[in-house]
N, C-alpha and C positions, 0 to 999 in steps of 0.2 A: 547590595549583594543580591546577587536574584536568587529566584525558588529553588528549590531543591525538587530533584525529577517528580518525587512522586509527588509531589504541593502543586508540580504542573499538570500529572497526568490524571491524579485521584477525581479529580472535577468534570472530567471525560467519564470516567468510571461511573462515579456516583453518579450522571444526569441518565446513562444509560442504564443503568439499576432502575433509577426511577422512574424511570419508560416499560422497561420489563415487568415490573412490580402493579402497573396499570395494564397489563396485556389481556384483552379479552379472548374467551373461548367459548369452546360449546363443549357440555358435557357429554362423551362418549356415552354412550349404553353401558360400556364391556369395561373399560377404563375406569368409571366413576369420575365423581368430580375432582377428587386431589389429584390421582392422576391424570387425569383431563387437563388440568390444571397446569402440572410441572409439565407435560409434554409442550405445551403452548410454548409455555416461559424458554424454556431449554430450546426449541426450535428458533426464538426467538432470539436467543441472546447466541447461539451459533451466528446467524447472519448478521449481528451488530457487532463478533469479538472483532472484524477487521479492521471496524472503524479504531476500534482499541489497540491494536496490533498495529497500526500506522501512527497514531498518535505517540504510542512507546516510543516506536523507530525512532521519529522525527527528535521527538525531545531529546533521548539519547544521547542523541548526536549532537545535540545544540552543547553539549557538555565538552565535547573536542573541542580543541584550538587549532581546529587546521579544515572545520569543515564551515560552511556558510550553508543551513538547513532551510527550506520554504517550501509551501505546497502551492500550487497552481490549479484552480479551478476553471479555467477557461485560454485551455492550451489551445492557439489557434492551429486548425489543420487546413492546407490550401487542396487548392484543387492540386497542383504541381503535385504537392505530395503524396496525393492518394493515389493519382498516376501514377508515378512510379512504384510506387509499393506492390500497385498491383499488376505490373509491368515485368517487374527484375527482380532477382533474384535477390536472397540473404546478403551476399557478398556485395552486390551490389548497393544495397542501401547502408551497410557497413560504412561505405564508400562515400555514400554521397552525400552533400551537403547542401541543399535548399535555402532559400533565404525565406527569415520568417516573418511573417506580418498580412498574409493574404487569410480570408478563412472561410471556406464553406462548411465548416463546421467546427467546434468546438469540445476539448474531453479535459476529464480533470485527471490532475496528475497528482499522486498522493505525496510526495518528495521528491524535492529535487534538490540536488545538493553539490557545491561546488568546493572541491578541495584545492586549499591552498597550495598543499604542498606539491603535486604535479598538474596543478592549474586544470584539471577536469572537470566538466560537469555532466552528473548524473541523474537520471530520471529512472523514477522507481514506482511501478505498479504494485498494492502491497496484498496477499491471496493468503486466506488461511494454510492454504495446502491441505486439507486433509480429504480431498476427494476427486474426483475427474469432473470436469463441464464435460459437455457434450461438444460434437464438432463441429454444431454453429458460433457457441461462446467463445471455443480456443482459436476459432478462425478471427471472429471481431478481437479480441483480446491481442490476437499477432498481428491485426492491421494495424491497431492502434500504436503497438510498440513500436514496427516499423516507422509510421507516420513522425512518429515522437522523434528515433534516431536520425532521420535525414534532416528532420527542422532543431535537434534541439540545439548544437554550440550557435548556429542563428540567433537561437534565443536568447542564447546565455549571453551573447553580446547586445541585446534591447535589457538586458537583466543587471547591468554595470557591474559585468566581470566580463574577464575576454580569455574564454576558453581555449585551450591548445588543441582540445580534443572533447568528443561528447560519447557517450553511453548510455542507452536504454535497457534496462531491464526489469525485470519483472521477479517476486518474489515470493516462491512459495512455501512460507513459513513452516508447515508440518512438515516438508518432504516430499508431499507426494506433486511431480510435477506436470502439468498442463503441457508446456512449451520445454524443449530440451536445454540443456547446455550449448553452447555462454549465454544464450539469453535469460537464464534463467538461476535463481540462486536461493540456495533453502537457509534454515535457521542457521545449522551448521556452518555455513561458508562465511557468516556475517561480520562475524569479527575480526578477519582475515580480508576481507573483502572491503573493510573501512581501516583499519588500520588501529580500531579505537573497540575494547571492549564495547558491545551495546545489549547483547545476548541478557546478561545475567538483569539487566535493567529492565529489559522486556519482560522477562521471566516473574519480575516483582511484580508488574504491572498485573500480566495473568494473573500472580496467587492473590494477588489482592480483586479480582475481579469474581474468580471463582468464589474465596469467602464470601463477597457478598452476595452473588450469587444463591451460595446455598443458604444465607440467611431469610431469604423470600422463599424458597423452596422449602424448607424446613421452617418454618417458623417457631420459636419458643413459645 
C-alpha cells in the first residue's frame, strides 16, 4: 500500500526545517539578535515555501486515478523554440507544435502531468504568488512557458503517453499573478482545474510547515 500524502511530503518539510534552523546571520544593531535571527529564518523559509508548495502539488495528485504526475529537471529547449517564442505571437505558439529532442538549453519543470481521462498533458511552473517580479523575471518566466507549450505534447510522446493536446501553465498560489489568464492559475482554480480535490492537501502541507516553523522561531 503506498504512503499516505503526508508520510510523502513531511520528509520535504522536515529536511527544509532543518536547513532553516542552521541559517546564519548577522546581528542588526536595531533588531538585536533574536530578532536578527527570526528575520533570517523567515526570509529564508519564504523562498524555500515553493519547493514545498510543488512538492504538495505533485504528491496530491499522485492520489488521482486519472492523473500520471512527474517533475522534469532538464526540459530540453531547442533553438527552433526560442525562435519562435520570440518571433509570434500568444496565439501563435498556442498553436504550434515543435518536435522535441534538439537543446540549447535546458529548464526544470516542476510537474507535469498527463490525464488520462482527456489524454492531456500538462506542464506546471509552481510560484508562491504573493508578490510581483520585476520585468526582467516575468519576461524569462513567459519565455520559458512559451518554450515549454510549443515543445511539450512532443515530449509527452518521448514520455510513453501520446498526447491529444498539451498545456503550459504557470501557478501562482497566493493570487497575486505575474502572467495573466489562461496562462496562469491560482490556489482557487486548482481543484476545478484537475478535476481532483488537491487544495485542502496542500493546505495540510503548509500548516504542518508553519508549526514547525514557529517551533525554531519560538523555541521552548
Amino acid at each position: 500500500m503506498p504512503a499516505a500524502f503526508m508520510e510523502r511530503v513531511a520528509p520535504i518539510v522536515d529536511e527544509t526545517i532543518r536547513a532553516l534552523a542552521r541559517t546564519r546571520f548577522i546581528s542588526d544593531p536595531v533588531a538585536g539578535e533574536k530578532y536578527s535571527r527570526a528575520t533570517s529564518i523567515v526570509s529564508s523559509a519564504y523562498k524555500r515555501h515553493g519547493r514545498i508548495l510543488e512538492t504538495a502539488l505533485r504528491e496530491s495528485l499522485r492520489d488521482s486515478n486519472r492523473h500520471r504526475v512527474w517533475q522534469e529537471h532538464a526540459f530540453r529547449v531547442s533553438r527552433a523554440a526560442d525562435a519562435l517564442v520570440g518571433n509570434q505571437g500568444e496565439e501563435e505558439c498556442r498553436r504550434s507544435n515543435l518536435p522535441y529532442g534538439e537543446s540549447i538549453r535546458k529548464i526544470q519543470i516542476d510537474m507535469i502531468a498527463f490525464d488520462e481521462t482527456d489524454q492531456n498533458i500538462r506542464a506546471y511552473e509552481v510560484k508562491r504568488g504573493n508578490g510581483q517580479f520585476d520585468a526582467g523575471k516575468i519576461r524569462s518566466i513567459k519565455r520559458d512557458l512559451l518554450c515549454t507549450q510549443v515543445l511539450l505534447k512532443s515530449y509527452g510522446e518521448t514520455a510513453n503517453v501520446r498526447p491529444v493536446a498539451a498545456e503550459s501553465r504557470i501557478i501562482f498560489y497566493y493570487g497575486i499573478r505575474s502572467i495573466p489568464r489562461p496562462w496562469s492559475l491560482t490556489k482557487d482554480d486548482l481543484d476545478a482545474h484537475f478535476g481532483f480535490p488537491v487544495t485542502q492537501k496542500i493546505e495540510e502541507a503548509n500548516d504542518y510547515f508553519r508549526a514547525k516553523l514557529f517551533e525554531i522561531l519560538e523555541p521552548t
